[in-house]
N, C-alpha and C positions, 0 to 999 in steps of 0.2 A: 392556294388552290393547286398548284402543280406538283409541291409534296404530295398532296393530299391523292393524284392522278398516278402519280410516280405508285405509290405506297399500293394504291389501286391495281395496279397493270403490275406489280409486281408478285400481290397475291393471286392475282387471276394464270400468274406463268408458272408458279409452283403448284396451285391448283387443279390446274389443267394437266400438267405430268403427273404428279400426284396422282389424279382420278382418274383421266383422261391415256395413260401409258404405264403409269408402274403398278398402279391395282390389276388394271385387265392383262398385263404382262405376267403378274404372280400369280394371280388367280385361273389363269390358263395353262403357265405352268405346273401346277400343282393339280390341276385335273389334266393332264396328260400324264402323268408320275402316276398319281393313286388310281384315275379312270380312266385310260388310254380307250376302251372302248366306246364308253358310254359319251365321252367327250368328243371324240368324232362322231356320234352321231347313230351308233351299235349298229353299223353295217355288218351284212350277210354278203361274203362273197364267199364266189366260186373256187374248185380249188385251183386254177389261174391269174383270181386275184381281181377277178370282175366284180365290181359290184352289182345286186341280185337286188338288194333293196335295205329298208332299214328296218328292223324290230318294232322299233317305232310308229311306223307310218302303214297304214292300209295299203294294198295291194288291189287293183281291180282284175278278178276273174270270172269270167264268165262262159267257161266251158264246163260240158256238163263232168268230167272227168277230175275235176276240183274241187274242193273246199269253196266257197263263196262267202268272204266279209261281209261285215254290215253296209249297207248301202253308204255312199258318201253326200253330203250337202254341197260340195266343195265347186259348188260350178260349173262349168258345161266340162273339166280335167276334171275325172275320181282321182280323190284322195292329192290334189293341191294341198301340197305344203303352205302356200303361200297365202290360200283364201280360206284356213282353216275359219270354220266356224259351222254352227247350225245353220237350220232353214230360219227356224225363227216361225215355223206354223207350228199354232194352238194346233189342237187335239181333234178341234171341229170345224177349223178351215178346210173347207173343199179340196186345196191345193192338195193338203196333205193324203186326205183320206183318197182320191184319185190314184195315189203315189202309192200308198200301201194298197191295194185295190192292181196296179199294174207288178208290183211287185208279188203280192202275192202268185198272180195270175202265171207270172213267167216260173214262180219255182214251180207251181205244179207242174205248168207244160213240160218240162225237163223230168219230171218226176210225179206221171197222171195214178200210178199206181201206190202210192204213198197218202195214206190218209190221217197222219198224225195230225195232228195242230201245230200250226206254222208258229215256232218262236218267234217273240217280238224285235229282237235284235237282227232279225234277218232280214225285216221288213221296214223298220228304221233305221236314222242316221242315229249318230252319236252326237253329243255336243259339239264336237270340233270337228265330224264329220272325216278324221280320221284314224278311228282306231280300226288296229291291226287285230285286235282279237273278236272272237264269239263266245257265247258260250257252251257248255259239255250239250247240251238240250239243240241248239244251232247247229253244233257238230254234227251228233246223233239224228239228227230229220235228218243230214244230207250223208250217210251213210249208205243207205240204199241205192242212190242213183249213182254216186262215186264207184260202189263197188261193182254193181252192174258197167260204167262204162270202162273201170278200168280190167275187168272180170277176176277178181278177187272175192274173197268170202269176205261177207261182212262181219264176222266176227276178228279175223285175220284185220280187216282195216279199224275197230275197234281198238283192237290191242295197239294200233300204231297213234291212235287218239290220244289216246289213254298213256300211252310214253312219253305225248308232245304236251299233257295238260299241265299248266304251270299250275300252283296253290296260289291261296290266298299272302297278298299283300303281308309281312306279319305273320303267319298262320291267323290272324285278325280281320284284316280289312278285306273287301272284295267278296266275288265268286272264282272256283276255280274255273279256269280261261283259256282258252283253246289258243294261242297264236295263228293264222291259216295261213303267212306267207312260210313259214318255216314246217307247217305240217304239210303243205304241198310240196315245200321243197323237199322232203322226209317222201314224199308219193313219188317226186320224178329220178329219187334214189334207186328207188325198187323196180320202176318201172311199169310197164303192165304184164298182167297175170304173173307180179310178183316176183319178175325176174331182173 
């Protein structure tokens, strides 16, 4: 019985280093070596070295002079890293349709002069309630009120869409995809009326 305990605690020590310290040791090495960005986490900083945010992770804005994400699920914090996930309301849960219903409501206010048809990713979450991109169709509705508040032509904030729109996954998978912390951050480059 004691061999047998010994023999035990013996595998459970090599084990545990093993899986527990030299896997996660090598396999963090070697995404610091080949992915040093994406491994930290693909922060966007300043040219000071501040962190601004991460490629990754949704952004909450809500001025009218910005691009605006898809709404987040994330809790009473938009875009919680912590509490990713959806809402979890069907289609014809009241919750939701309320939700789309206020959302809609606020982009018009922002934008009473705009009569397209409101994209659906502007008015829902995502799965994980946080993603950082839109789509070209998201973009383009908030085009008009962007360029009115920041007083730019809209064709001029177009072309700067249109610079920031990443392709498909593959040239395969996806839509092409607007990122909106880095196309805002591309707007408060220029600043307003372009300068």
């Amino acid at each position: 019985m004691l061999k047998q305990l010994k023999s035990a605690l013996v595998l459970l020590a090599i084990f545990t280093l093993l899986t527990g310290v030299l896997y996660p040791v090598i396999v963090t090495g070697i995404a610091q070596l080949i992915f040093p960005q994406q491994a930290n986490g693909s922060l966007i900083t300043d040219s000071r070295g501040n962190v601004l945010g991460s490629a990754l992770i949704g952004q909450p804005f809500s001025q009218p002079e910005y691009f605006w994400g898809r709404p987040s699920a994330t809790g009473p914090y938009p875009y919680n890293a912590a509490a990713s996930s959806g809402s979890n309301l069907g289609p014809t849960n009241p919750a939701l349709l309320a939700a789309v219903k206020d959302r809609i409501a606020a982009l018009k206010s922002v934008d009473p002069d705009n009569q397209a048809a409101i994209p659906v990713d502007l008015v829902t979450a995502s799965g994980s309630g946080l993603d950082p991109h839109i789509s070209l169709a998201a973009a383009d509705y908030q085009v008009h009120r962007v360029a009115q508040a920041r007083h730019l032509a809209p064709e001029k904030l177009r072309e700067i869409v249109q610079a920031h729109t990443e392709s498909r996954q593959g040239w395969l998978l996806g839509e092409p995809r607007v990122n909106v912390l880095t196309l805002n951050l591309a707007l408060n480059a220029i600043g307003k009326d372009g300068q």
